[in-house]
C-alpha positions as CSV (number, residue, x, y, z in Angstrom):
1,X,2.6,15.1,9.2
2,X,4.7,17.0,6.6
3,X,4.2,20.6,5.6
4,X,3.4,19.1,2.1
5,X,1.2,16.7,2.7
6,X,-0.7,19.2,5.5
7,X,-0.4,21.9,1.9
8,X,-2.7,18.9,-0.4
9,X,-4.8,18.0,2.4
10,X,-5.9,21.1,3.0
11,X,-6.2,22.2,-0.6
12,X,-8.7,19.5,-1.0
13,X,-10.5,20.7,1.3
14,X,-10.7,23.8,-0.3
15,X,-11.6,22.6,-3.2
16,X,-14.4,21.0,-1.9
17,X,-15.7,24.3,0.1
18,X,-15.4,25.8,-3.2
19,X,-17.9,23.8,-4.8
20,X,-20.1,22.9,-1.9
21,X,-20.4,27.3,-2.1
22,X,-21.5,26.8,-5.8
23,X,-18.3,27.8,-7.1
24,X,-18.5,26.1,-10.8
25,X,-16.0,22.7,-10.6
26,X,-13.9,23.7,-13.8
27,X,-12.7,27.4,-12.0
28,X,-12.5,25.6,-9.1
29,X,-10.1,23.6,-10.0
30,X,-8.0,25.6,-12.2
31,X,-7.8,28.4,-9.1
32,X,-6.7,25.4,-6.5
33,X,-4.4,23.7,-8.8
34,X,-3.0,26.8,-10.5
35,X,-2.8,28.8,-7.1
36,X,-1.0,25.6,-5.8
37,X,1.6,25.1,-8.3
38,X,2.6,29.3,-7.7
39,X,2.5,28.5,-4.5
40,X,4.9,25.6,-4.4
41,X,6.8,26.3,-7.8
42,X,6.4,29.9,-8.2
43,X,4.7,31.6,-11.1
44,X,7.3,30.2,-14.0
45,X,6.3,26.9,-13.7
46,X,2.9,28.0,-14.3
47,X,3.2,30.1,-17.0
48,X,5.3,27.4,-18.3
49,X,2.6,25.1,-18.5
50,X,-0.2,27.1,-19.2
51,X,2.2,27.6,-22.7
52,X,1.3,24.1,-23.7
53,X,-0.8,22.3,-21.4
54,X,-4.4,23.5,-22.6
55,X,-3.2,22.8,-26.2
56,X,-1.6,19.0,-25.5
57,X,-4.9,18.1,-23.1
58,X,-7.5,19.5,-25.9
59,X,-5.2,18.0,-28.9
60,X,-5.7,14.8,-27.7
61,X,-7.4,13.0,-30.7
62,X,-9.5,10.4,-28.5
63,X,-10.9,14.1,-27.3
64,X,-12.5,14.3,-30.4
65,X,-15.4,11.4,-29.3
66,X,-16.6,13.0,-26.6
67,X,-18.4,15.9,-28.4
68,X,-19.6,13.5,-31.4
69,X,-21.3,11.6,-28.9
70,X,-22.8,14.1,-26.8
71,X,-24.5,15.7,-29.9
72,X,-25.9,11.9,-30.6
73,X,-27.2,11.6,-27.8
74,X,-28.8,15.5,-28.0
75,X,-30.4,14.2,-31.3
76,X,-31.6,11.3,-29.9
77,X,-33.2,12.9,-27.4
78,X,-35.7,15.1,-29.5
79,X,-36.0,12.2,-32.5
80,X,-38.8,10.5,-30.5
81,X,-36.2,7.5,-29.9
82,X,-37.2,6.9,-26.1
83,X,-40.7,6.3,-27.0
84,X,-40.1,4.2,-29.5
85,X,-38.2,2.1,-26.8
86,X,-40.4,2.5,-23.8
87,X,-43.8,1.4,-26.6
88,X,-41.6,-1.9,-27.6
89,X,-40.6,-2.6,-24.2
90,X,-44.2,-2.4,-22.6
91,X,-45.7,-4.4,-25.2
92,X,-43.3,-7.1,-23.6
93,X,-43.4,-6.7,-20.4
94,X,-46.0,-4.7,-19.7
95,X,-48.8,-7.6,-19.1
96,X,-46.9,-8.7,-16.0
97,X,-47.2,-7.1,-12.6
98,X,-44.7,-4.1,-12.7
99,X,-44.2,-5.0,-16.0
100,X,-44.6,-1.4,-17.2
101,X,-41.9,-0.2,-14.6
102,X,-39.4,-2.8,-16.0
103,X,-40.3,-1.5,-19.5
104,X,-39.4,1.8,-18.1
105,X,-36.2,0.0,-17.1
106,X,-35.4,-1.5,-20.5
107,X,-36.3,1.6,-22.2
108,X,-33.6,3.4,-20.0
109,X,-30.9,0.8,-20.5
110,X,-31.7,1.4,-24.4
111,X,-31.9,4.9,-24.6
112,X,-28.5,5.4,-22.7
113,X,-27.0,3.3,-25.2
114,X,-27.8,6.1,-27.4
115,X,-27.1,8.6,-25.7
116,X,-25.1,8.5,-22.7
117,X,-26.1,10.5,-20.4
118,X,-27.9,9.6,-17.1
119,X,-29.6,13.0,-16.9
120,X,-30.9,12.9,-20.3
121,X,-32.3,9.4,-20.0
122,X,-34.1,9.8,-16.8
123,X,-35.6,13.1,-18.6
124,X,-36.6,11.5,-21.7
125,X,-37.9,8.7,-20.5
126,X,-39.8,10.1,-17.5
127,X,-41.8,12.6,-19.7
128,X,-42.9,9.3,-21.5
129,X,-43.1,6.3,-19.2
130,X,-44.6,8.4,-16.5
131,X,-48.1,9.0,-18.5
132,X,-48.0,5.3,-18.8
133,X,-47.1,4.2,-15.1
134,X,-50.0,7.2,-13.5
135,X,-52.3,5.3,-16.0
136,X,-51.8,2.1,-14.6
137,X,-52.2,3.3,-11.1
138,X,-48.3,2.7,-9.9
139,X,-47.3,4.1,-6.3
140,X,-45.9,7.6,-7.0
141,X,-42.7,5.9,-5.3
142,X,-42.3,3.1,-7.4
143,X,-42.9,5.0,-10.5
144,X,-40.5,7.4,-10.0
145,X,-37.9,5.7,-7.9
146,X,-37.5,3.3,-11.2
147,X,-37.6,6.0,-13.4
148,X,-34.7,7.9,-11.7
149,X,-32.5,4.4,-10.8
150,X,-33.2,3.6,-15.1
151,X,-31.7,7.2,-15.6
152,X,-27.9,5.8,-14.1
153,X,-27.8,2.8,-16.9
154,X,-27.1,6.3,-18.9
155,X,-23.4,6.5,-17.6
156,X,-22.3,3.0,-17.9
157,X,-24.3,1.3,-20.8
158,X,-21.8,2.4,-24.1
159,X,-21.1,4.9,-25.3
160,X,-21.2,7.1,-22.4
161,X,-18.9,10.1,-22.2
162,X,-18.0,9.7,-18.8
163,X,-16.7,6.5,-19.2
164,X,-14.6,8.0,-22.1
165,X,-13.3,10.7,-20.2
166,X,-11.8,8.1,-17.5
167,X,-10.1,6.2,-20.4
168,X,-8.7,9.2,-21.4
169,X,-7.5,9.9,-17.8
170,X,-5.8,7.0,-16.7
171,X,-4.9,6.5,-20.5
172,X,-6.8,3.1,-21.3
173,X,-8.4,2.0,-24.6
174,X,-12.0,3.3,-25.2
175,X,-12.9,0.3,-26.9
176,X,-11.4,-2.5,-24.3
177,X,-13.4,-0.4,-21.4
178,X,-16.8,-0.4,-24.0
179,X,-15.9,-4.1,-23.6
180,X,-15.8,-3.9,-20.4
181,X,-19.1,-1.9,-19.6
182,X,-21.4,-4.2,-21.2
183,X,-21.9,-7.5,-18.4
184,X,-22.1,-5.2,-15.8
185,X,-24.3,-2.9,-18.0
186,X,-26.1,-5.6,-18.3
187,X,-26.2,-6.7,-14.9
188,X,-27.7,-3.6,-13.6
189,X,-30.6,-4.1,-15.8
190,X,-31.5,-7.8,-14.5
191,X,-31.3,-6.4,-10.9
192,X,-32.9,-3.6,-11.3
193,X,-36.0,-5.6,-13.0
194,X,-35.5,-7.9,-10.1
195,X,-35.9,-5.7,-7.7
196,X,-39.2,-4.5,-9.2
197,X,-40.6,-8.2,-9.3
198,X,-39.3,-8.4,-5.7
199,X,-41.2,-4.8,-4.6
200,X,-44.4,-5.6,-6.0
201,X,-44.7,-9.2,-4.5
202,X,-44.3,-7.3,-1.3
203,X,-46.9,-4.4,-2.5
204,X,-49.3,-6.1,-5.0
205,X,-50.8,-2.8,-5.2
206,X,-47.8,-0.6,-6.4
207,X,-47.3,-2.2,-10.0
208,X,-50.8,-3.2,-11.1
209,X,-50.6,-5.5,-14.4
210,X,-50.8,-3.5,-17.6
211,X,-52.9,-4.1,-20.6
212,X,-51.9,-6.9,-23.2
213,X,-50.8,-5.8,-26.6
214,X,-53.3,-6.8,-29.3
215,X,-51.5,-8.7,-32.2
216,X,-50.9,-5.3,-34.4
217,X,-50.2,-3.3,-31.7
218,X,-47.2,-5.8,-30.6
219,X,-45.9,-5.8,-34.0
220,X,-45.9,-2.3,-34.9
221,X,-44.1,-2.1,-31.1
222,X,-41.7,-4.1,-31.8
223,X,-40.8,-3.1,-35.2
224,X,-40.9,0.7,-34.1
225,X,-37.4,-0.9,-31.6
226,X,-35.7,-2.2,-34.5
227,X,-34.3,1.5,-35.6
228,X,-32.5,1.9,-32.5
229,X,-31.4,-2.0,-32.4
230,X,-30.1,-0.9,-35.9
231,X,-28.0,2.3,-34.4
232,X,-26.7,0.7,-31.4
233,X,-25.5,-2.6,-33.2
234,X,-24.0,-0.2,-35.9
235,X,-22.4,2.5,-33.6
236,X,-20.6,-0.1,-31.0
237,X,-20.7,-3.6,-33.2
238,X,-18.8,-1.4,-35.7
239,X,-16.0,-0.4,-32.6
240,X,-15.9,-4.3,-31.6
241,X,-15.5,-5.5,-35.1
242,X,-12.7,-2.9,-35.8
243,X,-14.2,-1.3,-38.7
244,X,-13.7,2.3,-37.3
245,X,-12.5,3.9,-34.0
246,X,-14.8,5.2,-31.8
247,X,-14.9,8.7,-33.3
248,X,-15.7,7.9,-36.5
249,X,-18.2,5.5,-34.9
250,X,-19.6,8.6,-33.1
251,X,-20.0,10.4,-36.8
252,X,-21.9,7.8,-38.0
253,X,-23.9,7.7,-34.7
254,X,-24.6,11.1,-35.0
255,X,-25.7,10.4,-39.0
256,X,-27.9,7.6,-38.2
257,X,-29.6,9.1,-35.4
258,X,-30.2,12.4,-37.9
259,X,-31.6,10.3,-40.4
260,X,-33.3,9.1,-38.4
261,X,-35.5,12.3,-37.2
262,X,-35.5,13.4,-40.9
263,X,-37.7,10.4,-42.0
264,X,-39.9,11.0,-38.9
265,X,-40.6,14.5,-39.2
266,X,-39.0,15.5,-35.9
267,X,-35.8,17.7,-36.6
268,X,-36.1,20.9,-38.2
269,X,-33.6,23.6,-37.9
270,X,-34.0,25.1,-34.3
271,X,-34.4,21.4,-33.0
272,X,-30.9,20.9,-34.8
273,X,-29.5,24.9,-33.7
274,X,-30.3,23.7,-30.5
275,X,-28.5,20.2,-30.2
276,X,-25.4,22.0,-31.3
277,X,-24.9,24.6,-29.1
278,X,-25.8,22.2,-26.2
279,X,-23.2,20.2,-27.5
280,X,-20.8,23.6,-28.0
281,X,-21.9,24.3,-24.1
282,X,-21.4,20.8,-22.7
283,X,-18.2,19.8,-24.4
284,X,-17.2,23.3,-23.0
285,X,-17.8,22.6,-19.5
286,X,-15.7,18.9,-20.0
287,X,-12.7,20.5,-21.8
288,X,-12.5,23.2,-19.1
289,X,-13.1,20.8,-16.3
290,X,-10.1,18.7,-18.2
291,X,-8.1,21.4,-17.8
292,X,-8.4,22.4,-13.9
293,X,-7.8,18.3,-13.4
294,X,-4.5,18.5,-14.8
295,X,-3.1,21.5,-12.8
296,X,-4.7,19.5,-9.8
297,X,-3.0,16.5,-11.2
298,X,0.5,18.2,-11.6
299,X,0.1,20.4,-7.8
300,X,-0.2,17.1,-6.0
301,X,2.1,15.1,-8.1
302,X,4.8,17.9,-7.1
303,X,3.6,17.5,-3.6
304,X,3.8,13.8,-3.9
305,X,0.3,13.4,-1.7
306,X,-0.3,10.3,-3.9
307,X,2.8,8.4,-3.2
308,X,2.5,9.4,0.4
309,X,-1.2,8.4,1.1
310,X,0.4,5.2,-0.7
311,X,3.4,4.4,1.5
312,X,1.1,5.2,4.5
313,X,-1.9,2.7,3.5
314,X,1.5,0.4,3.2
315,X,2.2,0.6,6.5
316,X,-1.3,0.4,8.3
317,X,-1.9,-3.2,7.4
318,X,-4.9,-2.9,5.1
319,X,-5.1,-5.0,2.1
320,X,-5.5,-4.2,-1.2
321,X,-9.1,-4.9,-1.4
322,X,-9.5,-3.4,2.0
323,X,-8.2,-0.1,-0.2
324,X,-10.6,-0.3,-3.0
325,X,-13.6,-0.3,-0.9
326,X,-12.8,2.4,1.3
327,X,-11.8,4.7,-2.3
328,X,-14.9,3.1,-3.4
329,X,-17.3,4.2,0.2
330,X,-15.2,8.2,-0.4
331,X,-16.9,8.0,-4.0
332,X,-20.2,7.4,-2.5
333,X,-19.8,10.1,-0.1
334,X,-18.5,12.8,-2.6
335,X,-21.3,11.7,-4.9
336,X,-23.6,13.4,-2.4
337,X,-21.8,16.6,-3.1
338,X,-20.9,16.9,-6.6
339,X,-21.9,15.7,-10.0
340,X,-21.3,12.3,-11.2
341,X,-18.5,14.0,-14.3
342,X,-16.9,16.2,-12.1
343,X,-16.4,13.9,-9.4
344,X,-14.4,11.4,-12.0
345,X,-12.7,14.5,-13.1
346,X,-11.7,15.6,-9.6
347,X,-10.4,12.3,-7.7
348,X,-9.2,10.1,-10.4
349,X,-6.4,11.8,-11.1
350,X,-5.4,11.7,-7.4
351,X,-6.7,8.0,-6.8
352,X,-5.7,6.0,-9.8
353,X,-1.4,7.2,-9.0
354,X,-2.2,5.9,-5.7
355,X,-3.9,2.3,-6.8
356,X,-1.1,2.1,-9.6
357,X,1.8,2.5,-6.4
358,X,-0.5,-0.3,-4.3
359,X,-0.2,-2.3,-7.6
360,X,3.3,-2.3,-8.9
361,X,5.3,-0.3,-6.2
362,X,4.8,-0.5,-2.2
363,X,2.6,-3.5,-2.0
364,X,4.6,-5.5,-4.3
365,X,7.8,-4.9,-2.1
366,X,5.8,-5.7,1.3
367,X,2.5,-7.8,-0.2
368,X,4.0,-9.3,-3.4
369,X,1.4,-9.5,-5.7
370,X,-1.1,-5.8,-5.0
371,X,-4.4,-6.4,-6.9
372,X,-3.0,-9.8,-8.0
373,X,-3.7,-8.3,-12.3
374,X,-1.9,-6.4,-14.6
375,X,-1.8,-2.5,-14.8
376,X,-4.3,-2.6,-17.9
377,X,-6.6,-4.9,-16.0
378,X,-6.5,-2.7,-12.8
379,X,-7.3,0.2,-15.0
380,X,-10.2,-2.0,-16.4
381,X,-11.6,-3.0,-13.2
382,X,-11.6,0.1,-11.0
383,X,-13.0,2.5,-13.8
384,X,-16.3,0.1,-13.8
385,X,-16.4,0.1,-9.9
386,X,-15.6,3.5,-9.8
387,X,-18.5,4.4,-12.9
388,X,-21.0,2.5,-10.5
389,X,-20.5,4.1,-7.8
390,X,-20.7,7.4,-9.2
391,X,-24.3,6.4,-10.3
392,X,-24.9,6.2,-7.0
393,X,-24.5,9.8,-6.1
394,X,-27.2,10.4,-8.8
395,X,-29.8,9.3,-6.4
396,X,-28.9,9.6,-3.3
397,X,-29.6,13.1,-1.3
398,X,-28.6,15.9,-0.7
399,X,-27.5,16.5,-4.4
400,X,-29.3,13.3,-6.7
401,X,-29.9,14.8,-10.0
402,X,-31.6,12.4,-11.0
403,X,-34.4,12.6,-8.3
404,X,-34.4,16.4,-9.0
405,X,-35.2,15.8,-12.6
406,X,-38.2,12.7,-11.9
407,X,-39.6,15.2,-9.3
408,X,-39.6,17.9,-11.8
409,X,-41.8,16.2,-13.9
410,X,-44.0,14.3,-11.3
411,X,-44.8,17.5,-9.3
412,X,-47.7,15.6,-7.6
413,X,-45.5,12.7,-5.7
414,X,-43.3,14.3,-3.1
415,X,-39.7,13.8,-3.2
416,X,-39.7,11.8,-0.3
417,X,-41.4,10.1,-1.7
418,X,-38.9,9.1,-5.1
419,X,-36.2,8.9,-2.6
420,X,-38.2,6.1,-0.6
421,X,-38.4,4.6,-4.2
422,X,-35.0,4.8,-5.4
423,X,-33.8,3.2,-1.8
424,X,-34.4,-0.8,-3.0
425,X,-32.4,0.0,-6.7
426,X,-29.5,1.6,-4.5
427,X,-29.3,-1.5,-2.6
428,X,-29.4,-3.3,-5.7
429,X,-26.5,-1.2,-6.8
430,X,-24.5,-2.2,-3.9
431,X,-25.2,-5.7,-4.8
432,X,-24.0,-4.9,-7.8
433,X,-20.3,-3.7,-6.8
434,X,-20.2,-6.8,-4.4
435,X,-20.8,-9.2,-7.1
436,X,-18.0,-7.2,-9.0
437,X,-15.3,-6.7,-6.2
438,X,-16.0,-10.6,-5.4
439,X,-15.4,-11.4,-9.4
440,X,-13.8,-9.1,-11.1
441,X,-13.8,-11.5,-14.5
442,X,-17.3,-10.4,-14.7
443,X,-15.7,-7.4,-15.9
444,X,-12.5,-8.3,-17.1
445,X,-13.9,-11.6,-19.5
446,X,-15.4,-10.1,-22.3
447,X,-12.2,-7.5,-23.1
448,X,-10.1,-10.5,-22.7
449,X,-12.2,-13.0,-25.5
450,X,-12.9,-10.3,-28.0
451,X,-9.6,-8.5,-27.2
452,X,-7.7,-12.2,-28.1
């Protein structure tokens, strides 16, 4: 093995003891990546590139979405919009035997098309749909194992910010992967709902039937849905029609959604104060985090680990498929670690050069055809797979933010307890990622009919 390959090799690993040590992921980063490019380059280079580099990465005009979203989705979040959902959803489901758990479900895939972010969601919606789900007597592991699975639709569903920063990374269109979100968006939701039909025909008593709406009470339910129907078809039906770009769309998002609170009485100006510096702190954290990626980026492009780990999968025999599921198994694994943004951040940069070489350069010398799709659709189809697995590390131990926030606000069911729970919707998950590895026009199909 070469010096520079044994030099990237074991500044990963260092990166990663820096984190696992509580080092925050952005300085992390910047002191690997920086320290690297001295290291290798001397100090010039860097200097050289910390000239320009932080203005050309923040510059970047797709950029601009990210914050506009996140402050929708902070607004959102104290508008009453979640219970609004979770009400409409239970009057429709929740007659049905863990019908009130799939209302949970439907109320998570509709918040986190508002506001797109898993941790949010499963917040939001567990201070509301848990009341419900203790009143109907669920198991504390069904109740909260759905709850923190419903949180992940956050990160997928559109608009979701980490999904933009991965466009912005591998340089696709924001809309086309929107587009691409949606089925297995969508997908997720069916399974997940499946898999609470499936749990409660094996435990009658975990998911008791709810009550049955009255007449005015299923109206008024229903009706109360309709605002966020109206934001959501405005905010991304806008994008796919091509009547504004996604950060203009996010603007009138984040009007709609303010509006919104206004006519209900809910946003005064420390609710407001509040959403904005959130949003100040969390776009931060991303623009920081952007930053330390990029000198990662440029130290192991100058090291050329990419191209290497490239021509070495070329000679071992595996397939291309064979590759994207072991990538896929290391997200998994570093999702245990390491938040679901920061891991995008971290090893995208350094496995999307190495997918693009399978694609276009080694494979198709020695294979012939890589992936067997275009650049654009490769881009497509691994930033789904790779956003899905990334839920997964929000519920599964040691690190599953996600079961940290449910357990927070169910104090009386032990976290073993929401773990036990959230193990049937991570296998659903897996199912998931087959169904998309197998068929990747489940992904690919709607960009390609409403892209022309």
């Amino acid at each position: 093995m070469s010096d520079p390959i044994i030099l990237g090799l074991g500044s990963l690993a260092l990166l990663v003891v820096l984190i696992a040590i509580r080092i925050p992921v952005a300085y992390a980063m910047i002191l690997v990546g920086g320290g690297g490019i001295v290291w290798v380059n001397g100090p010039g280079l860097m200097l050289s590139q910390l000239k320009t580099l932080a203005y050309g990465q923040f510059s970047i005009y797709d950029l601009s979405v990210v914050p506009m979203f996140i402050l929708m989705g902070e607004l959102a979040t104290v508008t009453g919009l979640s219970g609004a959902l979770f009400r409409g959803a239970n009057a429709w489901l929740g007659w049905m035997r863990g019908g009130t758990a799939m209302a949970a479900i439907a109320g998570c895939a509709g918040f986190g098309a508002v506001c797109g972010s898993s941790l949010a969601t499963a917040s939001t919606m567990g201070k509301v749909a848990l009341p419900e789900l203790k009143r109907y007597n669920y198991s504390g592991a069904l109740a909260t194992g759905a709850l923190a699975a419903g949180g992940v639709l956050g990160i997928l569903i559109p608009p979701s910010v980490v999904l933009i920063v991965y466009a912005i990374i591998v340089e696709a269109n924001i809309v086309t992967m929107f587009m691409a979100a949606m089925i297995p968006g969508l997908l997720a939701v069916l399974l997940f709902m499946l898999t609470i039909a499936a749990y409660v025909m094996i435990r009658p008593d975990a998911g008791p039937r709810g009550g049955a709406a009255d007449r005015a009470e299923f109206i008024a339910a229903t009706l109360g849905m309709l605002p966020v129907f109206a934001i959501f078809g405005i905010v991304l039906g806008g994008i796919y029609a091509g009547f504004f770009n996604p950060t203009p769309a996010a603007a009138v998002g984040v009007v709609l959604v303010w509006i919104y609170g206004l006519a209900k009485g809910r946003i005064r100006l420390a609710q407001l104060s509040r959403a904005l510096l959130a949003t100040a702190g969390t776009s931060g954290m991303i623009y920081l985090i952007l930053l330390g990626a990029e000198l990662m980026k440029i130290f192991m492009s100058r090291l050329g680990l990419p191209q290497q780990a490239a021509a070495w999968i070329a000679q071992s025999g595996l397939s291309p498929m064979a590759v994207m599921v072991l990538l896929l198994v290391a997200l998994i694994l570093l999702g245990c670690l390491m938040d679901s943004l920061s891991m995008i951040l971290l090893v995208i940069p350094f496995f999307w050069p190495m997918l693009l070489e399978i694609n276009g350069g080694l494979y198709q010398m020695a294979e012939g055809s890589g992936f067997g799709m275009s650049t654009e659709d490769l881009k497509i189809w691994f930033g789904i797979l790779a956003l899905i697995v990334v839920e997964l590390g929000l519920i599964t131990p040691p690190v599953g933010m996600n079961v940290f926030v449910i357990s927070a606000l169910a104090r009386d069911t032990p976290m073993t307890e929401t773990f036990k729970g959230v193990a049937p919707f991570f296998g659903a998950e897996l199912i998931r990622v087959a169904l998309l590895l197998a068929f990747p026009a489940l992904t690919l199909w709607l960009p390609r009919m409403l892209g022309g």
